[in-house]
C-alpha positions in Angstrom: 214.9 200.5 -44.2 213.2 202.3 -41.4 214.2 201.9 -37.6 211.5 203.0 -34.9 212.9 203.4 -31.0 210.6 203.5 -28.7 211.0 204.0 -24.9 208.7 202.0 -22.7 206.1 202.9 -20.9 206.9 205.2 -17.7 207.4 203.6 -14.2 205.8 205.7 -11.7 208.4 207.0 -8.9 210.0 209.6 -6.9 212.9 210.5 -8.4 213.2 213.0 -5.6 213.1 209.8 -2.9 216.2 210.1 -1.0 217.8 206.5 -0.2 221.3 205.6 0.6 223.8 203.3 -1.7 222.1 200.2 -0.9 218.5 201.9 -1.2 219.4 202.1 -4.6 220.7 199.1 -5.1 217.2 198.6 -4.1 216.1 200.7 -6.4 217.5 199.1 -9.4 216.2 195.8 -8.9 212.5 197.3 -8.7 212.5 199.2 -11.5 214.3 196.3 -13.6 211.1 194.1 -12.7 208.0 196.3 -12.7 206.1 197.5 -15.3 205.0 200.6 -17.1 202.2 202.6 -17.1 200.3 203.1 -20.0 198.7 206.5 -19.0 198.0 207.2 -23.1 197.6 205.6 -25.9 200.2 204.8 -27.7 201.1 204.9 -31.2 203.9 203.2 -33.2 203.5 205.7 -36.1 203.5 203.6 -39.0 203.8 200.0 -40.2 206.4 197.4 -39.1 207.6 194.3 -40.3 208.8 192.8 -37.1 209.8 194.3 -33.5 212.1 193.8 -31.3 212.4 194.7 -27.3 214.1 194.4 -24.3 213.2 191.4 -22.1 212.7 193.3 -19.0 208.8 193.7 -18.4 208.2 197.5 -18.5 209.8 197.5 -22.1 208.1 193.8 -23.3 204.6 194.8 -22.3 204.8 198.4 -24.3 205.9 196.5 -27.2 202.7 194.1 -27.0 200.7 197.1 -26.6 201.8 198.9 -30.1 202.6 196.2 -32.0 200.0 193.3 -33.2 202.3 190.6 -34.1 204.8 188.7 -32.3 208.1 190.5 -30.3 211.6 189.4 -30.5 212.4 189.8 -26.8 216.3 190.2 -26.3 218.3 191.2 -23.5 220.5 193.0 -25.8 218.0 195.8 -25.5 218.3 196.3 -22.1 218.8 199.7 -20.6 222.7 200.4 -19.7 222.8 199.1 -16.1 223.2 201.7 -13.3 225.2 200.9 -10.1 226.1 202.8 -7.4 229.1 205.6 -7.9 230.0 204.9 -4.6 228.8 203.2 -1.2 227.3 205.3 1.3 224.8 205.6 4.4 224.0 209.2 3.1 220.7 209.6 1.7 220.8 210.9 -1.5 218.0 211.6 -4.2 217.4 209.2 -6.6 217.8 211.2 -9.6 221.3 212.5 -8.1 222.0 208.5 -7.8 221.1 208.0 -11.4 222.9 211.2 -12.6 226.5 210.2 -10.6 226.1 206.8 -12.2 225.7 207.8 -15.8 228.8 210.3 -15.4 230.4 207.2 -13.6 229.6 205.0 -16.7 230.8 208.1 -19.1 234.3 208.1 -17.8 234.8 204.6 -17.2 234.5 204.2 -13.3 234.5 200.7 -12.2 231.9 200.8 -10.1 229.1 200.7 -13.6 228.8 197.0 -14.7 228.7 197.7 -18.2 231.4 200.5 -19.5 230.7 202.4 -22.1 233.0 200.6 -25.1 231.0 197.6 -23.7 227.7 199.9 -23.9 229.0 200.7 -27.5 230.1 197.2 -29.0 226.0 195.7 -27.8 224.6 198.6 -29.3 226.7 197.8 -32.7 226.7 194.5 -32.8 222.5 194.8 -32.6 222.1 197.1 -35.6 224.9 194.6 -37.3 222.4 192.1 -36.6 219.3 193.8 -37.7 220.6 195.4 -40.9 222.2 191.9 -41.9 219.1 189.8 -41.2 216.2 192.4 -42.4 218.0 195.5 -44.5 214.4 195.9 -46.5 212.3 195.9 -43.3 210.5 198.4 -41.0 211.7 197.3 -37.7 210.4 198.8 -34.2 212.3 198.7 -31.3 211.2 199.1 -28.0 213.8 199.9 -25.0 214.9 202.3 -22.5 216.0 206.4 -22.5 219.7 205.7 -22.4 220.1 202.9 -24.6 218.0 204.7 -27.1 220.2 207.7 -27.2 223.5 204.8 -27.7 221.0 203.5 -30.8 220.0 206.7 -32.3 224.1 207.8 -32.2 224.8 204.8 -33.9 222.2 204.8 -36.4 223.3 208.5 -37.8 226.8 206.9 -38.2 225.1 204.4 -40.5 223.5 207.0 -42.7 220.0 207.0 -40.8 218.6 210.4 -40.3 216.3 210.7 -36.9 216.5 212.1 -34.0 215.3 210.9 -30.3 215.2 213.4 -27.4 217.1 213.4 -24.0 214.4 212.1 -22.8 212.0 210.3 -24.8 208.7 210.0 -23.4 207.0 206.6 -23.0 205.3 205.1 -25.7 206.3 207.5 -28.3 208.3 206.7 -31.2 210.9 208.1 -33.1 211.8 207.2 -36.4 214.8 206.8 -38.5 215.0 206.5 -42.2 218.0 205.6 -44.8 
């Protein structure tokens, strides 16, 4: 069995755009809804069986560009959802937003709407899924930066050898082979 994750393509922004806690509240909700930007083409390096991808738009219109047949869209695949670390009328980068939230998720503040056992359980349950239904297959997946490093971890604990970096760029692949 081989597992491709690939990140969608990139959403042109600002990360440097200061807003306040309800700015990126803001935030969130556009980037959930718009779509990537295929600046290159992309490659899914190889053949696969079947694909499967997130059903926010960014991440469903990469897959339809790299894969010919049909996509499995599933909002299991979604990135891990951000939320404000804390409210505020201070106007903060974005990228500092996006940084306090993920340390915010890591040790288990309540303000993230998903912790990170909840992160972990979705991410297992999938690849329960997947290797139950298709354990001869080539499978692609196509989903988001974070979420892909949660899959990657949890496909080396299942024997898989790959790797993805800390930030995978969009459109790219990575592959992972038992």
């Amino acid at each position: 069995m081989r597992v491709g994750l690939t990140r969608h393509f990139l959403v042109p922004h600002r990360l440097s755009e200061a807003v306040d806690s309800e700015g990126f509240t803001k935030w969130i909700a556009w980037y959930d809804d718009v779509a990537g930007n295929a600046l290159r083409a992309a490659s899914s390096n190889g053949s696969w069986d079947l694909c499967y991808s997130s059903d926010l738009r960014r991440a469903h219109e990469t897959a339809t560009a790299i894969y010919s047949g049909p996509v499995e869209r599933t909002e299991i695949l979604r990135e891990v959802p951000f939320g404000p670390a804390f409210r505020s009328s201070a106007r903060i980068p974005l990228y500092i937003w996006q940084m306090l939230a993920r340390i915010g998720w890591y040790l288990g503040h309540s303000a993230q709407p998903e912790s990170r056992t909840n992160s972990r359980n979705r991410v297992a349950e999938f690849l329960d899924m997947l290797c139950a239904r298709h354990p001869d297959q080539n499978v692609l997946i196509v989903s988001h930066g974070f979420l892909m490093q949660l899959l990657a971890r949890e496909l080396r604990r299942r024997g898989f050898r790959g790797s993805v970096p800390v930030r995978p760029r969009g459109g790219e692949t990575y592959v992972f082979e038992r």
